[in-house]
Every structure is written in structure tokens, then in C-alpha cells.
N, C-alpha and C positions, 0 to 999 in steps of 0.2 A: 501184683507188686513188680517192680521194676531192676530186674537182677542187676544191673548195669548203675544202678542211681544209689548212692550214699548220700544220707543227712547225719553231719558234721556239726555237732553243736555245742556253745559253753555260754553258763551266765556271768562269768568272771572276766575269761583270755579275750583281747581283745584281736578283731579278724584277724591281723596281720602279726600272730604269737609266732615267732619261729616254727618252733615246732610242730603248732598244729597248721600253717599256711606256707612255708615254704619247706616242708619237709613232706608233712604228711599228705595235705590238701595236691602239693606237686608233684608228688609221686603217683596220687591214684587217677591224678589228672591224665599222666602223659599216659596212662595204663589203659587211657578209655572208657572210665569212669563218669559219671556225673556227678555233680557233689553241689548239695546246696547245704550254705552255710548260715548258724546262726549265733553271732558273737556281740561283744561290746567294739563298739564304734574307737576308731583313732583319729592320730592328726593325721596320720597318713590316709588320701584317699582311695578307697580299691578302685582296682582297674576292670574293666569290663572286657570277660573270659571266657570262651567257648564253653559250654556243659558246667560253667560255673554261677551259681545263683547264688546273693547274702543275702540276708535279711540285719540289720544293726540294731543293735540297744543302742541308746542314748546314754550317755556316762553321769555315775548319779551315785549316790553315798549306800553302804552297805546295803540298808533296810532294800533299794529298789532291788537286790537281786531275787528277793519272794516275790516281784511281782513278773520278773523273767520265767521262772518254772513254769507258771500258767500259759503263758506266751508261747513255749517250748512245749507244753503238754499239747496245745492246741493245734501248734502249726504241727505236731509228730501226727496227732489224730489225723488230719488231712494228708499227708503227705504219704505218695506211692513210693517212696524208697525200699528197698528192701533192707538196708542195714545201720545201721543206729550207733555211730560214735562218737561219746561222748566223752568228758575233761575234767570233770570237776567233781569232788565226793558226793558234795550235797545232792547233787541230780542223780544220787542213785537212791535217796527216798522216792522220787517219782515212777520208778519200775514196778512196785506192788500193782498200782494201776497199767501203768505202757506196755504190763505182760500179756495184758489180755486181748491182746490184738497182735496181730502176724510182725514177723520181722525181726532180724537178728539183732540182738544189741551188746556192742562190745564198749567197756571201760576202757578208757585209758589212763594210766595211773601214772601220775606225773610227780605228785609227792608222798613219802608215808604217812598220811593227813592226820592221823590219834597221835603220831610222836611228833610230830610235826607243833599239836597242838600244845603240848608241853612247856614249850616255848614260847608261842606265841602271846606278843605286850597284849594285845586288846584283850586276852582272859585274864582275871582277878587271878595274881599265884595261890593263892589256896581255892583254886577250882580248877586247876589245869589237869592235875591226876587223875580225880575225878570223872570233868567232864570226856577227857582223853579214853578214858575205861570204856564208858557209855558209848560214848563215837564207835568206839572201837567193835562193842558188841553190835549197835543195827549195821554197822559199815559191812560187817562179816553176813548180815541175813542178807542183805540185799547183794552183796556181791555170789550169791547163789545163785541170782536170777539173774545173771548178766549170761551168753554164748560166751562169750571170751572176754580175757581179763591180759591187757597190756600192761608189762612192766618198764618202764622207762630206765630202772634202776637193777642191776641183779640181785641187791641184796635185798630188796624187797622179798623176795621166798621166803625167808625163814618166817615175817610175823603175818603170813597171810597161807597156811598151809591149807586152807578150806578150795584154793582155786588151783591148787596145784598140778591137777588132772585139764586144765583148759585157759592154762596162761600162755605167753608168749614174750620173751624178752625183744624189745626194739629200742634198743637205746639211744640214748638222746647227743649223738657225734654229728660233728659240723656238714653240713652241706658241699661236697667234693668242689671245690673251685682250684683252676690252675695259679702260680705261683705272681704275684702281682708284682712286679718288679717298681724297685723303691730306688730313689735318688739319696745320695748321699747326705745327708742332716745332721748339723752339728747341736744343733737344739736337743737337752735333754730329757726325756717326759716320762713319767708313770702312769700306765695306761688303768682303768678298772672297766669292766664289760659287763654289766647285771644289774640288778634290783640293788640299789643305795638304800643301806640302812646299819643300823648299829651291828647286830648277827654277823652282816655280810663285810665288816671289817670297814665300817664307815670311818671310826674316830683311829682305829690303829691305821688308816694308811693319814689320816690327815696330823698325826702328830708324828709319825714319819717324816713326812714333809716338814714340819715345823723343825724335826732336829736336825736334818740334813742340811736345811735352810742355815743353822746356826755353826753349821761344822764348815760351811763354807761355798756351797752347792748354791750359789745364790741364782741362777738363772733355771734352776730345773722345775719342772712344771706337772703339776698332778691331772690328770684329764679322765672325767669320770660319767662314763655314756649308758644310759641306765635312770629308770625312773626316780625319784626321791621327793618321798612326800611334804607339803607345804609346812609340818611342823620341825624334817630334818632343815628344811634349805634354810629355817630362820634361823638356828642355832648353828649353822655353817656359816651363814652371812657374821655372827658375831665372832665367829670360831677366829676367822681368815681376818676378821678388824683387828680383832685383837694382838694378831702376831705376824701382819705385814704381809699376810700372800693371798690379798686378795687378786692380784696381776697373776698370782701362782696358781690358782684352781680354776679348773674350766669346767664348768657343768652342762654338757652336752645333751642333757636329756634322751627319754628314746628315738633312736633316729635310722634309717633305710639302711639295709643290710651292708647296701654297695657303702654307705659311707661312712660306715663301722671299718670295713675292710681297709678303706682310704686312714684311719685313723693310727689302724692295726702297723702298717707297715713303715708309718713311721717314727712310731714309738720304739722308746729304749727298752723297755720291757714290760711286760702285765705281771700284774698284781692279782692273788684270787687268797686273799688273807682273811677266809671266815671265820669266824669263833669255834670250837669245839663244841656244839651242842649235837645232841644224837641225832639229830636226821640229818645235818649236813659230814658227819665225820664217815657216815654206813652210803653218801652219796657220790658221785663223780660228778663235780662242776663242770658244765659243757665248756663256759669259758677258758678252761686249760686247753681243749682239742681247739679251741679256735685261736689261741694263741700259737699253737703249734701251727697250723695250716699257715699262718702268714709267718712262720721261720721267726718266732718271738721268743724271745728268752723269760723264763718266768720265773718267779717268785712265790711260793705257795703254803700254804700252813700245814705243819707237818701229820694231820691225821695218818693213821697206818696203808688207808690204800693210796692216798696220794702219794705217801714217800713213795710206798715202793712203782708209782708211774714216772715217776722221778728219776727214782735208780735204773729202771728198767729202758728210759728212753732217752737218758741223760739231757732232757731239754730245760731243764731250770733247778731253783733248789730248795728244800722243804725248810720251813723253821717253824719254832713256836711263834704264835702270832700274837702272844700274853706275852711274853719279852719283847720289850721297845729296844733294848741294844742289839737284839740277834736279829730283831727282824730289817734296823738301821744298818747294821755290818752288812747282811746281806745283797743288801740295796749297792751299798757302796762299791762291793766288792763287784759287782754288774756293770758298775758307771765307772768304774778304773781299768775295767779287762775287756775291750773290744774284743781281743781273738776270742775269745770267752765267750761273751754273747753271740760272735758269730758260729762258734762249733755248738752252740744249745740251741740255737736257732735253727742250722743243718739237721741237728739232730730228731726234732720237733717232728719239722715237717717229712723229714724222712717216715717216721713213723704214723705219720698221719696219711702217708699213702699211703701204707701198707695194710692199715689196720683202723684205727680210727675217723674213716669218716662212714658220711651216711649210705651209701652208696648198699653195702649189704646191708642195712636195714631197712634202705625200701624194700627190697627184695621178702625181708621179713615180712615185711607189713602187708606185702601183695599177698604171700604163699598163706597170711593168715586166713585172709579174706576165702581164697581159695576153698582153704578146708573147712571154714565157718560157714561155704555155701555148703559143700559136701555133706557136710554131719547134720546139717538142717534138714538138705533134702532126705539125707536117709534114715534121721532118728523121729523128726517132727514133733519134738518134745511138746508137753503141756505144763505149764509153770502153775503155782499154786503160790498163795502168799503164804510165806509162813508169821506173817504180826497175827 
């Protein structure tokens, strides 16, 4: 095996996922790593990288990602890496097998996926509890067989106490960039940075805008950069006919980090107004740290850890995101108070030196690596299924 070589692999994220290509991918890169990777293809095309190898899925409807596992079983069979990092839940049914062969394999847990599931529109609601139980219990056999378990989130601990002896928190904070210096703009806009869908506060920021619109705000602009599936865009296409702002919404689609950044700085302020459901209220939206990095004043739903990053860093200001008048005052109160925006702005990025960016969580991520080689070479466990 090849102590120095990492296979990087998901049948979901596609190559160029934040966090798993310019976070993590980047960090073990500059460390002297080799890292072959294996994801779903994008618009964007990858660049060709020293000790970096992809291999791409072709983009394709749910059902193809069963036939990805095989694909990923095969090229792991071949392949002389020594350590095995992987993204996605499902891919820890294929460890029963990938045990019996050498090589460390670490999860990376990116969402609580059984509470996750609760939620989620494509289960029938009278199968979510249910199915969420089930997930829940093989999720926990298999995560036995994993060397280490990445938490992306701290409060993942409490519903996974089985991996608590060989987890590792690396949280999911922005990429350290210096301060992008922004020309003055009179143009006013509401920024949103992530996955567009109803949870993630699709219809509360667009009837926002429609009443801001009608209080007199006629030139400000909703900008919304972030994937959004072909059955939201229809029902936005009629949304924005119906109430005059189709000149008002920009949908940006996913787009290169540098020109998320470009967007970031000159917006009036972001938005991260998700619904209350349990896995987003027990999570910390990356999108808040990276409105802070570009000195962005923000607006946020008041779940209890975000208020108090709120209070704590004074960079923007929590509301219920189920009140259309508190969450419209609070907006207003943004676009009337320059000094305002610029001391929450200050404030942001202050704190994002300090403390929230990525910079000590590479450092995590290396020192895991580290000790996952350690304890391999001197335990040499033998894994057994337990199905």
C-alpha cells in the first residue's frame, strides 16, 4: 500500500464540492499527499494537478447512483491507496465487503442523515419515522467498521455515541482568503449562498422581496447562487410573473468560488433564513462564516446556536423566519443603517480571523490522518461483519 496516496471518493458530491475539493482535497494536497478522486462530474471543468487523479460520474437521476457503488467497489479493489475517504451514508453499506482487504477507511459525516431523513419531500410522510429508525440502526453497524468517523458538525455527538472512542470534529468554516476590497455601490441586493429549496428558505426570502417591493424598495434585488431544481425554477418563473420582479431575482446557479466571492462583496447583505426543522436548527450553516469573511452583514433565523453566534460576534441579526413582518423589519432596518451594516460587517470578519476559518481544521484533518496511520500500524485490527 501506498502510505502517501489517499482515494477520495462520493457517488452524490460532485468533484468540485467545497468542502470535499477545496478544503479537504487542498489541504492534503499541499501536505504531500496523493489523492485520486472519485465524484459526479460538473459544469465546471477540473484542472489538471500534480498527485491529483479524478475519475467522473456522468450526471444522471437518482436510481444511477446504485450503479456508482459498483464502480467505487471496483476501482477501491484496484487501487494501492492506503486510506479510504469517503461522503456519503449509503457508501457505508459497501464496508461489510471493503473490510476484507487492507486500508484505513474514514467517514466523513457531512449531515445527520436519519434525522435528516425526517424531513426529506421524496419520503412518503408516513414513512419518514420509520424509515429514519431503520437508517438509523444499519447506519450505526456499519459505522463500526469505519478507523475514523469525521464530524463536520459538533453536535452530531450526542445521536452517534457508538464512534465516540474514534471521531474527530473538522468543521465545515470558510477557506481563509484575505479581505477583497469592494468599490462603493449604490445598488441594493439580498444575497443567498446554498442549495435553493423550500427548507432552505426558498419562498420566505422571495415573499420578502415581494413586500419590500410594495413598501417601496423598488430597485433592490434578490440574488440567489446555489443549485435549484427544475420543478423549483418553474414555480419561481410564475412566482416573480406574477408579482413583477422578474428584473428583481437573479439566479445564479452553482458557480466558482472566486465568483461567489465577487458577488459576496458587493451585496447589502446575505440571507441564511432556513425553516426550523431538526437537522438544520442542531447545524451551523457554512454560509454565515462566509458572509462574515467578506465583512457581510447578515440576517439569520433565530434557531438557539445561531442566535447566540449572533450575539457573540455581533455580525448580523437572528429572527423567526415564520414571521413575514419580523423577518421584512429586519431587512429594512439593514437597508436604512449604513453605519449598521458596516460595524456587523467589521464585526464578522473580525471574528473570522480569529476563529472561524478553515485554516485549523486542516490542521485537524492532517493530525487525523496522522494518528489513523499510527493506530493501524500498531493495533492491525481485523474487522468482522456484524449483518
Amino acid at each position: 500500500m501506498n502510505e502517501k496516496k489517499i482515494f477520495v471518493y462520493s457517488s452524490v458530491h460532485v468533484w468540485n464540492d467545497t468542502r470535499i475539493y477545496y478544503k479537504e482535497i487542498e489541504t492534503l494536497l499541499k501536505a504531500g499527499y496523493q489523492v485520486e478522486q472519485m465524484a459526479v462530474e460538473a459544469m465546471q471543468q477540473p484542472e489538471i494537478r500534480q498527485n491529483l487523479t479524478q475519475h467522473l460520474f456522468q450526471n444522471g437521476s437518482r436510481l444511477k447512483r446504485f450503479t456508482r457503488w459498483f464502480t467505487i467497489y471496483k476501482a477501491i479493489r484496484k487501487s494501492d491507496a492506503k486510506y479510504y475517504h469517503f461522503h456519503d451514508p449509503e457508501l457505508l453499506l459497501l464496508l461489510p465487503i471493503l473490510r476484507k482487504r487492507d486500508g484505513v477507511f474514514i467517514y466523513d459525516m457531512h449531515e445527520n442523515f436519519p434525522k435528516a431523513l425526517e424531513t426529506k419531500a421524496w419520503v412518503p410522510r408516513g414513512l419518514r419515522k420509520p424509515i429514519a429508525e431503520i437508517v438509523k440502526r444499519v447506519e450505526q453497524k456499519c459505522l463500526m467498521l469505519c478507523d475514523k468517523v469525521i464530524f463536520a458538525e459538533t453536535s452530531y455527538k450526542k445521536d452517534y455515541p457508538c464512534v465516540t472512542q474514534k471521531n474527530k470534529d473538522v468543521l465545515n468554516y470558510p477557506v481563509y482568503q484575505k479581505v477583497i476590497p469592494a468599490e462603493e455601490f449604490t445598488e441594493q441586493s439580498l444575497l443567498y449562498v446554498g442549495g435553493i429549496e423550500e427548507n432552505r428558505g426558498l419562498w420566505i426570502m422571495l415573499e420578502a422581496l415581494k413586500n419590500l417591493k410594495k413598501s417601496g424598495y423598488k430597485e433592490l434585488k434578490l440574488k440567489l447562487v446555489g443549485p435549484i431544481s427544475g420543478a423549483d425554477n418553474e414555480k419561481i418563473d410564475a412566482f416573480i410573473k406574477e408579482h413583477g420582479l422578474v428584473s428583481s431575482v437573479e439566479r445564479l446557479g452553482r458557480i466558482p468560488n472566486a465568483e461567489i466571492s465577487g458577488h459576496m462583496v458587493t451585496a447589502t447583505m446575505g440571507l441564511c433564513l432556513l425553516k426550523p426543522i431538526p437537522n438544520y436548527m442542531e447545524s451551523m450553516a457554512t454560509k454565515m462564516f462566509e458572509y462574515m469573511s467578506a465583512k457581510l452583514p447578515m440576517i439569520v433565523s433565530d434557531f438557539p446556536m445561531w442566535s447566540d453566534l449572533m450575539k457573540e460576534t455581533q455580525s448580523g441579526l437572528s429572527v423567526n423566519p415564520l414571521e413575514p413582518e419580523e423577518v421584512v423589519g429586519a431587512i429594512e432596518l439593514l437597508l436604512e443603517n449604513k453605519g449598521l451594516r458596516q460595524q456587523m460587517g467589521a464585526n464578522g470578519r473580525y471574528h473570522y480571523e480569529k476563529a472561524y476559518n478553515w485554516r485549523t481544521e486542516g490542521q485537524k484533518l492532517l493530525a487525523l490522518y496522522e494518528v489513523a496511520n499510527s493506530e493501524v500500524l500498531n493495533e492491525s485490527p481485523v474487522y468482522q461483519s456484524t449483518f
